[in-house]
KOLNU-280752 format. One record per residue (C-alpha): residue in one letter; y, x, z. Coordinates in steps of 0.5 Angstrom, whole numbers, plus 2048, in hexadecimal, padded with zeros to 3 digits. Example, Ala and Ser with C-alpha at 12.3 -4.5 7.8 and 13.67 -1.06 7.14 Angstrom:
BEGIN
A7F7819810 S7FE81B80E 
//
This chain:
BEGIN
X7D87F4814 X7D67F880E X7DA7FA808 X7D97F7801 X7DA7FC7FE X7DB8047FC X7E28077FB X7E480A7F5 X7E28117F3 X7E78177F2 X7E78157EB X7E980F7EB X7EE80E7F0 X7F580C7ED X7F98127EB X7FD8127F1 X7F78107F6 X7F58177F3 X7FB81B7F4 X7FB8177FC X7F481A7FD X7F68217FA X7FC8217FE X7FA81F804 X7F3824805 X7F8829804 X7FC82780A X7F682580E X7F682C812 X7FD82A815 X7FB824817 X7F682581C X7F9827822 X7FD821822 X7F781E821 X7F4821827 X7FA81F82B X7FA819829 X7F381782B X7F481A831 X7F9815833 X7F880F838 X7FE80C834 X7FF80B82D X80680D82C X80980C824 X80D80F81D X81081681E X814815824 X80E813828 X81180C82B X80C80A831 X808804830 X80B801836 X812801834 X81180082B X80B7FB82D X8077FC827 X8007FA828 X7FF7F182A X7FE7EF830 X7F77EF82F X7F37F382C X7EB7F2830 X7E67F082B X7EB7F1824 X7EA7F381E X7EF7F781B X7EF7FB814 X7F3802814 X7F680280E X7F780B80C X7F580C813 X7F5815812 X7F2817819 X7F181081B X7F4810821 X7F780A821 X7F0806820 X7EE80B826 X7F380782B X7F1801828 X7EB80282A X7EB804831 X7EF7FE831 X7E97FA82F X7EA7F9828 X7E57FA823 X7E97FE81E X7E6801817 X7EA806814 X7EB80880C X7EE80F80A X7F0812803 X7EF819806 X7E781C807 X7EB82280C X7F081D80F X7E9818811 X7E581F813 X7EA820818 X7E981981A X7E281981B X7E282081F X7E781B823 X7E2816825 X7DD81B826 X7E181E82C X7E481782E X7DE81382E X7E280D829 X7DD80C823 X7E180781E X7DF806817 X7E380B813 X7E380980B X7E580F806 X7E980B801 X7F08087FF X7F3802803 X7F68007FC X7EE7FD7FC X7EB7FD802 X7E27FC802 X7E37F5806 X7E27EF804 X7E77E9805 X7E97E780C X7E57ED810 X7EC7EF815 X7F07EB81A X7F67F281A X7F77F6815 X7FB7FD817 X7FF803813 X803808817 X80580B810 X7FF80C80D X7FF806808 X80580480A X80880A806 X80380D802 X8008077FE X8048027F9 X8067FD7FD X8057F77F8 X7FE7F97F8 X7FC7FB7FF X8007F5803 X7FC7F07FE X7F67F3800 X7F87F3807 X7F87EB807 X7F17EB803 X7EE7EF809 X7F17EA80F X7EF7E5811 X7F47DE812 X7F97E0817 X7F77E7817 X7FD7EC818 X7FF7F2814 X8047F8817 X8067FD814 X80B803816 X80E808812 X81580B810 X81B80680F X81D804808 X82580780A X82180E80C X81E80E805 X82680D802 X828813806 X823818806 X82481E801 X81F8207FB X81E8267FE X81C829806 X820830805 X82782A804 X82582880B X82382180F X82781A80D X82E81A80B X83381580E X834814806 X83180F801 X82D8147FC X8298107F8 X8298087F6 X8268027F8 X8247FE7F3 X81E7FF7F1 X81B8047F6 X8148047F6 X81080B7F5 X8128127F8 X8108187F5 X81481E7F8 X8148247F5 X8128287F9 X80B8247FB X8058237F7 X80481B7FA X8088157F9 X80B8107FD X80C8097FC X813805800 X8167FF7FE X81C7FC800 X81C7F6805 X81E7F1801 X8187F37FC X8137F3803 X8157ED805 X8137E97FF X80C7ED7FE X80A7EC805 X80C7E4804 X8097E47FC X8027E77FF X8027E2805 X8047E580B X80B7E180F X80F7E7811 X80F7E7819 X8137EE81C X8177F3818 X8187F981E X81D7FE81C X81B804820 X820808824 X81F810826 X81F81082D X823815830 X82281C831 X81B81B82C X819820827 X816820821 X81282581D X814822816 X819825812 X81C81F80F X81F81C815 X82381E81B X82481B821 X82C819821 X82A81581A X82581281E X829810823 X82E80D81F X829809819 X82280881A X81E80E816 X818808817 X816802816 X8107FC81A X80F7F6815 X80A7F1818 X8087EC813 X8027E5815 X7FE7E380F X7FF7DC80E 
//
């Protein structure tokens, strides 16, 4: 399976496509020794609280002979555990520095997947190419939802499956503008309605979150039957390095969230 297609040079990226590479090649170097941990795991374990497979039951059953699509795959070490698993991954990234800490994992893990430069918004595959398509953040935050969800059922097959995990909508209400404010509140700091692109004033990247009501009728305007909503507690006695949040919230409201959606 070839693609059909080049992405689209730096100059012709959308403007917070651009700003999400800018951003993401200037946090790369952070990201490596996770990335090194995590290649390294014999299970995958998720989100900022690193949830064992084994308890949170991400992946399906069966993964032999798949072919799945990871949307923002930063270091692609989910596309990694997938194919150990038999799955037939291709990866796709908007940071040429986080996919050359990617590449070097590969080399040193010997996993050879396809890795695509490019924006998940509008992936170089041609209609129906994938069965799962997968995002642990990534897309699921970094990419605009009514763009990167219709594309998502473009790529896969009738049935194919879309998981996606990122922050829960109830933590974007309550995290604060700035990290020096601390993590998230137990207040409501900022309005529902309307909810879509976050640009923190303290980051050079844009996010994209909307509110469940609004997901829910993408997912079913682009073709897709709604099958699990996993709310992700922290499990006692985690850690986190990210500053937004802290375990006791996290106990409390989920911090994350699973959709898991089937393409009609």
């Amino acid at each position: 399976m070839q693609p059909f297609k080049t992405g689209m040079v730096a100059e012709e990226l959308p403007q917070h496509v651009a700003r999400n590479r800018k951003y993401w090649d200037s946090q790369a170097d952070d990201y490596v020794r996770a990335a090194e941990r995590h290649w390294a795991q014999t299970d995958p374990t998720w989100g900022i609280w690193e949830v064992p497979e084994s308890e949170l039951h991400v992946l399906p059953d069966r993964l032999e002979g798949v072919d799945v699509i990871e949307l923002g795959c930063g270091t692609a070490y989910v596309s990694g555990w997938l194919a150990r698993r038999g799955a037939h991954p291709v990866a796709i990234d908007n940071s040429p520095r986080q996919l050359e800490t990617a590449r070097r994992m590969q080399r040193e893990h010997g996993v050879i997947f396809p890795l695509i430069l490019g924006n998940a918004e509008e992936v170089p595959y041609p209609d129906g190419s994938f069965d799962l398509a997968i995002s642990e953040y990534g897309a699921a935050i970094w990419c605009d939802p009514y763009r990167w969800i219709p594309e998502t059922a473009r790529l896969l097959r009738s049935g194919g499956e879309l998981i996606a995990l990122g922050n829960s909508v109830l933590s974007m209400l309550c995290v604060p503008d700035f990290l020096t404010e601390g993590p998230a509140t137990e207040r409501l700091l900022r309005g529902q309605f309307g909810m879509h692109r976050f640009e923190w004033p303290d980051e050079d990247g844009v996010e994209f979150h909307i509110s469940h009501g609004d997901r829910i009728r993408l997912l079913r305007a682009s073709g897709f039957e709604i099958t699990d909503l996993v709310e992700i507690q922290a499990p006692p006695g985690a850690s986190t390095c990210y500053e937004y949040m802290s375990r006791e919230w996290a106990r409390r409201w989920p911090a994350e969230e699973v959709w898991r959606a089937r393409k009609i």
